[in-house]
Every structure is written in structure tokens, then in C-alpha cells.
C-alpha positions as CSV (number, residue, x, y, z in Angstrom):
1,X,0.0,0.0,0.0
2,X,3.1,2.5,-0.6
3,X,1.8,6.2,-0.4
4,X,-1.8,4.6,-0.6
5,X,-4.1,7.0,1.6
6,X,-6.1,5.3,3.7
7,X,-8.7,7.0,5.5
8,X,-9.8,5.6,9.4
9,X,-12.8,6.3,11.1
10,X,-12.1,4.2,14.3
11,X,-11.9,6.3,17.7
12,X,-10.2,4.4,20.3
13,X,-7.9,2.1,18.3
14,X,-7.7,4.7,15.2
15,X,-3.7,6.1,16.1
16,X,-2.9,2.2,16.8
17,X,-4.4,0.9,13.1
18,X,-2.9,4.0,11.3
19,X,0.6,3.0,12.8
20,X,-0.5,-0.4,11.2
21,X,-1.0,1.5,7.9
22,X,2.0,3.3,8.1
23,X,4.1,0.9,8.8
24,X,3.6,-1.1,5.7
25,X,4.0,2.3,3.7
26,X,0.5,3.6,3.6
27,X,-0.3,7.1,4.8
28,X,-2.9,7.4,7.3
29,X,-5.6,9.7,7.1
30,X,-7.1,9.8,10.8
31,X,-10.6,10.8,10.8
32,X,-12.8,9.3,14.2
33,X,-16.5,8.6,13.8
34,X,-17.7,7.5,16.7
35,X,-17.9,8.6,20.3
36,X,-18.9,6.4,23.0
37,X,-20.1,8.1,25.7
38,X,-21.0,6.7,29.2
39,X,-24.5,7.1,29.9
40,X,-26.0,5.3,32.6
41,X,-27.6,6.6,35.4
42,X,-26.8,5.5,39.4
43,X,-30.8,4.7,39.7
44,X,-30.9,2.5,36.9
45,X,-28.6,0.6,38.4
46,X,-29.7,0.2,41.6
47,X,-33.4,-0.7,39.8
48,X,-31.6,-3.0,37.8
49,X,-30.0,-5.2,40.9
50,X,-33.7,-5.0,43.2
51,X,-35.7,-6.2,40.2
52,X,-32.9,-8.8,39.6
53,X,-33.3,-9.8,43.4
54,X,-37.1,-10.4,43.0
55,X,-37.0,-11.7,39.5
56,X,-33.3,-13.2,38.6
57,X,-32.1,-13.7,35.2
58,X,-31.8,-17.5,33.7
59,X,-29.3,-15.5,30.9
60,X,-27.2,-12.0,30.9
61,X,-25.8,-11.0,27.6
62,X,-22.7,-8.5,27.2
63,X,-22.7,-7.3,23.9
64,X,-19.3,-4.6,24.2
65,X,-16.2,-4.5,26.3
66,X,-17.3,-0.6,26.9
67,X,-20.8,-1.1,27.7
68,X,-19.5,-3.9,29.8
69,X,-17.0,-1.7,32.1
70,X,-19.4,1.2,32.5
71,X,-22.0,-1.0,34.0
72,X,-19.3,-2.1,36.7
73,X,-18.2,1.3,37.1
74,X,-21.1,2.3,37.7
75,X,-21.8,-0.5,40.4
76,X,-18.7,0.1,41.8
77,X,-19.9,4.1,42.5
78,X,-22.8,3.0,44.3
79,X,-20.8,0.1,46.5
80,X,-23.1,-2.9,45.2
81,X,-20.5,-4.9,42.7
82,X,-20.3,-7.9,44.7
83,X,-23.7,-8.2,44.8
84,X,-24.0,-7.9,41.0
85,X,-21.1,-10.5,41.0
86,X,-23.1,-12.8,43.2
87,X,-26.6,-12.4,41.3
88,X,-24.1,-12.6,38.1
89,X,-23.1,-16.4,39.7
90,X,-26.7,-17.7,39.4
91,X,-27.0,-16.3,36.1
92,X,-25.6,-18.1,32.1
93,X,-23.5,-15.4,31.5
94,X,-23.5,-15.0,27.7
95,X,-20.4,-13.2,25.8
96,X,-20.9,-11.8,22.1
97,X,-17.0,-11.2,21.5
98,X,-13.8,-11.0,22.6
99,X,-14.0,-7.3,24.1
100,X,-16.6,-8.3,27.4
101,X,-14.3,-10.9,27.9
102,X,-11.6,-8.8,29.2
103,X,-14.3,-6.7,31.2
104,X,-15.3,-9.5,33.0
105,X,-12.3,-11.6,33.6
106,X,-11.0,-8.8,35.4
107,X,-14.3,-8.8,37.3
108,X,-13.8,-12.4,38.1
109,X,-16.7,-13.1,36.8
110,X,-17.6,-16.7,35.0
111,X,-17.9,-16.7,31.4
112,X,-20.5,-19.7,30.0
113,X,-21.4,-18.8,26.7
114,X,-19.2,-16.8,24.1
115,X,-20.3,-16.3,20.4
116,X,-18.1,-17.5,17.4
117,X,-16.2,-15.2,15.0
118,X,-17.5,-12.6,13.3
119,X,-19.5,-12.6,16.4
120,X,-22.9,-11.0,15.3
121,X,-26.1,-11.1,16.6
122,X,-26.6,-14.2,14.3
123,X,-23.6,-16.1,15.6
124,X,-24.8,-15.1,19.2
125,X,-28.2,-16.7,18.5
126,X,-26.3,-20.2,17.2
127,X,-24.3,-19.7,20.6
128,X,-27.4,-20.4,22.7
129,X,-29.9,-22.3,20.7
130,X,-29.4,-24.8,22.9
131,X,-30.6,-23.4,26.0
132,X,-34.1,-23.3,26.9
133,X,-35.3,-19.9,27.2
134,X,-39.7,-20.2,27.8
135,X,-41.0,-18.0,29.9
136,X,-37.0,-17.5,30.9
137,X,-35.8,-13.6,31.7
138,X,-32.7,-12.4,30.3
139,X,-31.3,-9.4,30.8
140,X,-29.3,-7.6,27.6
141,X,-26.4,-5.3,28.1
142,X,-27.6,-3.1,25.2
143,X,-24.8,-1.2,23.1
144,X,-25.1,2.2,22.0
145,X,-28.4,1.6,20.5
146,X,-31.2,-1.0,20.9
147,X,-30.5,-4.4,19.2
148,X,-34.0,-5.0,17.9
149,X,-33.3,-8.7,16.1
150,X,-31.8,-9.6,19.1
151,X,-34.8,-8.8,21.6
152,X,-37.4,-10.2,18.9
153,X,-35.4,-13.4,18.2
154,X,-35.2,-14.2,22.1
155,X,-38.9,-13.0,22.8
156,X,-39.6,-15.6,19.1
157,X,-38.3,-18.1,21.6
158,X,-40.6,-17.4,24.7
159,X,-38.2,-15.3,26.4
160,X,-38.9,-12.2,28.7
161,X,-36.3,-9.6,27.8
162,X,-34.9,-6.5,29.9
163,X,-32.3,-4.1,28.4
164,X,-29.7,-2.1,30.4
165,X,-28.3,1.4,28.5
166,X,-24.6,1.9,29.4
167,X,-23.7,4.4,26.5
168,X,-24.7,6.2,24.0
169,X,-23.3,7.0,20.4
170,X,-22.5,10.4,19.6
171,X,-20.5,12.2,16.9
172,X,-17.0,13.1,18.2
173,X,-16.5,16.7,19.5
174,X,-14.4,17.6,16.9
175,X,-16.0,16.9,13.7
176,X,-13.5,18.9,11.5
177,X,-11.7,15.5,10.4
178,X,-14.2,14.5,9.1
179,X,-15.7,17.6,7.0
180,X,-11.6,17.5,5.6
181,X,-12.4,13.5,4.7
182,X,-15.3,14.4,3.1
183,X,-13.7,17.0,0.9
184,X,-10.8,14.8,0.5
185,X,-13.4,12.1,-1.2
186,X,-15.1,14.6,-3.2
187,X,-11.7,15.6,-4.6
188,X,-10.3,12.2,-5.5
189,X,-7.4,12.6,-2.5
190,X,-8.4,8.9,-1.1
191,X,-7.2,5.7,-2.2
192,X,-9.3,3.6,0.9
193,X,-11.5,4.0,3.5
194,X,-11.4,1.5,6.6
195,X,-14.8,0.8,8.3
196,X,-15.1,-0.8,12.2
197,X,-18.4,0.1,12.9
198,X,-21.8,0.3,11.2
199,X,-22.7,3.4,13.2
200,X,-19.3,5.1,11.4
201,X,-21.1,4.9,8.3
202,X,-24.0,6.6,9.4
203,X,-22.1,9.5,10.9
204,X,-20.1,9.9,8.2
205,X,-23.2,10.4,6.3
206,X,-24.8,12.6,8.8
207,X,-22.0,15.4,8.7
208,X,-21.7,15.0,5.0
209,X,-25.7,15.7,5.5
210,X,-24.7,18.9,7.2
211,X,-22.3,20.0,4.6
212,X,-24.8,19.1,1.8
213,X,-23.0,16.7,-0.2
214,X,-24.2,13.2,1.4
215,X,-26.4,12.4,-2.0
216,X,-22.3,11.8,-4.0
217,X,-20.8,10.4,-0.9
218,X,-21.2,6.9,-1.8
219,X,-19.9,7.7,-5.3
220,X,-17.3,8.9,-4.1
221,X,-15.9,5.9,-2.0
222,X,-17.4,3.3,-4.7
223,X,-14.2,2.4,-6.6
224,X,-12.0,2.9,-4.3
225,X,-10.7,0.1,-1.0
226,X,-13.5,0.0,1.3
227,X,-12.5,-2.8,4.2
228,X,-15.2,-3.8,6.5
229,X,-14.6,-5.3,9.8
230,X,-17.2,-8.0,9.2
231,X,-20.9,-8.6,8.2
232,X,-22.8,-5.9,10.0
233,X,-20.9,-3.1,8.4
234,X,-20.4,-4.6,5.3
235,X,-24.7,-4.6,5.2
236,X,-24.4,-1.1,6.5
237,X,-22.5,0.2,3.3
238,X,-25.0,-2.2,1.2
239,X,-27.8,-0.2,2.4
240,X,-25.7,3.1,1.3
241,X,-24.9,1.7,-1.8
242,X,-21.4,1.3,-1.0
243,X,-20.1,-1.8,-1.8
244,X,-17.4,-3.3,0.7
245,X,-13.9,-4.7,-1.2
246,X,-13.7,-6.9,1.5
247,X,-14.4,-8.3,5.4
248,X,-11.3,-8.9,7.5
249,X,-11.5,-12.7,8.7
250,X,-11.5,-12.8,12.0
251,X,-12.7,-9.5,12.5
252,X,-9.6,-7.8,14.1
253,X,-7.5,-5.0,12.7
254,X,-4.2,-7.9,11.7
255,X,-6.6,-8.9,9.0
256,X,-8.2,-5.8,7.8
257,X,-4.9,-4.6,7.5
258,X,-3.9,-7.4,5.6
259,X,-6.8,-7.1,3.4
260,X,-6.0,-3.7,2.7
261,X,-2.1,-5.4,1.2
262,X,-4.2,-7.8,-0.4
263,X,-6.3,-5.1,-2.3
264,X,-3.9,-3.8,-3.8
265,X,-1.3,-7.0,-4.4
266,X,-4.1,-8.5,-5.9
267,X,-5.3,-5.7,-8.4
């Protein structure tokens, strides 16, 4: 990828994976997408652990590694984590990928169930079709926006679902990388753009709404490298009518930067 430039949109790992780029002779354009922003309120907490008292869960699902640490902290502000550890003991604690994992092991807290690579909703589901869930609750550590196949899918199967909000997803405070990505695009001054989240997509498009040139955004990135972490942003640039060069497989940034060599070794 010599002098390629390769646009990222990741936040938290975005200086590692343009080292990555760099590295191997690319020229990282850094441009983050995504905030995630703690949101979870002491009361919900402490409503969360007295309903669980009175009603406990059969199955508690962690969905992100951040979702996942802000519900601790936040247990750990109010002085009640062992007692989410202990009502956590009786539950089938239910990972989705390799991010809660962490989270939790440094919680000591047993792991029953985890969910397969590309680890989806879909691959979640497979992951616990074997487990009887009628007239079971479960309780859902819900990522930065409501997973609704998820909730239907386990209601399908008889299951009562609650849903705990840990954070929210919100456009970085400084969006002026972006606006210069956007212009960048228009002008034919990117040769890739790496995706890590579907919600990237849709802020990308939302501040290219802003400048009023989101209807040729997705011209502009069609033709040129467009990696996508795995399935659920790939089908997020489908729906924009961008279509993805690629997946990394697994989903980690070693392979999508490896596709990215690949893209270009191969054309």
C-alpha cells in the first residue's frame, strides 16, 4: 500500500491501526466517527439489581467490552458490585465477542457462553440455541443503540427480555476531520477507507448531510478500497450503496490490514 491513503474512522484504536497503515507504507488519514459516551444513570442501576433480586435472570448478555465496564463502574460508584457478581453467579453469562471478555475476567466473573467469530447477533443466537429460554428472563447489556433482532429473536423463543443502556453513540466533539475526509473524497485525494463500525457509516453520512453533499458520498468511496470489519458493516455500506472490497477474517484490525495489502497486491 506504498503512499496509498487510507482513510480511518475508528476512535479508540484509530492512532494504533494507522501505525499499522503506516508501517507497511500507507499514509494514514485519521478521521474518528464515533464517540462512546457513558450514559448510565446510578438509579438504573440500583433498579436493575432489586428487580434482579425479586425476578433473577436465567441469561445475561454482554454485547461490548465498553458497555460492559461502564455497567461495573457504575456498580462500583454505588458500592453494590459484589452483589451484581453474586446475582451474576446464578445467572448463564452470555459473551458476544472477545472485548466483554476482558471486562469480566478482570471482574472475576464466569464466562459460560461466548459467540463464534464474526461474532454477530446471528452467531450469538447459534451460541445459545441450545438453552431453553420459555418464559426465561434475560437481561441484555444493550450497546449504544437497541439491538432489535436480538430482543425479537429471544422473545420468538418465549423469552422475557430486559435491556440495560450503558452508553450512548454520539459524533466526536471535533468533527472537522471528518468535514476534511469528506472534501478529501469529493476531490479524488483517497485511495481507501477503513470501516469498524456500522454506526461510522451513518455519521459519516450525517456530517456529510450537514455540509450538503451526502447524495455523491457513496460515489465517491465506490471504486475505491472499502475494508469492512465483518458482516454488519459490510450490510451497513450495502444499504448506502457502497459496496465493501472486503471483510477482514477474523474481524480484528491484523486482517483488515492485511486485506488492505491484499487489495492492492491483488489488483
Amino acid at each position: 500500500m506504498k503512499s496509498k491513503v487510507v482513510a480511518v474512522l475508528e476512535t479508540r484504536t484509530g492512532a494504533h491501526l494507522g501505525e499499522l497503515i503506516e508501517r507497511r507504507g500507507g499514509i494514514a488519514m485519521l478521521a474518528p466517527a464515533l464517540n462512546e459516551v457513558p450514559d448510565i444513570e446510578p438509579g438504573a442501576v440500583a433498579a436493575l439489581l432489586a428487580g434482579w433480586r425479586v425476578k433473577p435472570h436465567r441469561m445475561v448478555i454482554f454485547q461490548t467490552g465498553v458497555g460492559t465496564r461502564a455497567l461495573f463502574n457504575a456498580a462500583d460508584a454505588l458500592g453494590v458490585t459484589d452483589d451484581m457478581r453474586t446475582l451474576l453467579a446464578k445467572s448463564i453469562v452470555v459473551v458476544r465477542g472477545p472485548k466483554p471478555v476482558g471486562e469480566l475476567n478482570a471482574r472475576q466473573v464466569r464466562i459460560d457462553v461466548r459467540a463464534q467469530s464474526p461474532f454477530t447477533t446471528e452467531t450469538l443466537l447459534r451460541a445459545i440455541a441450545g438453552i431453553e429460554l420459555d418464559q426465561a428472563s434475560v437481561l441484555v447489556q444493550r450497546y449504544g443503540a437497541p439491538n432489535e433482532s436480538l430482543r425479537e429473536a429471544l422473545e420468538g423463543r418465549g423469552a422475557s427480555v430486559a435491556e440495560i443502556a450503558t452508553y450512548r453513540w454520539a459524533l466526536p466533539a471535533d468533527i472537522q476531520p471528518l468535514k476534511d475526509l469528506i472534501e478529501a473524497l469529493a476531490t479524488a485525494r483517497v485511495d481507501a477507507v477503513v470501516f469498524t463500525s456500522a454506526v461510522q457509516i451513518d455519521n459519516l453520512f450525517a456530517v456529510a448531510e450537514s455540509m450538503g453533499c451526502a447524495d455523491g458520498l457513496a460515489g465517491h468511496m465506490n471504486g475505491l478500497v472499502i475494508a469492512s470489519i465483518g458482516p454488519v458493516c459490510s450490510r451497513a455500506l450495502i444499504m448506502r450503496g457502497i459496496t465493501p472490497t472486503f471483510e477482514a477474517d477474523p474481524p480484528k484490525l491484523g486482517p483488515l490490514v492485511a486485506g488492505l495489502d491484499r487489495a492492492w497486491s491483488d489488483g
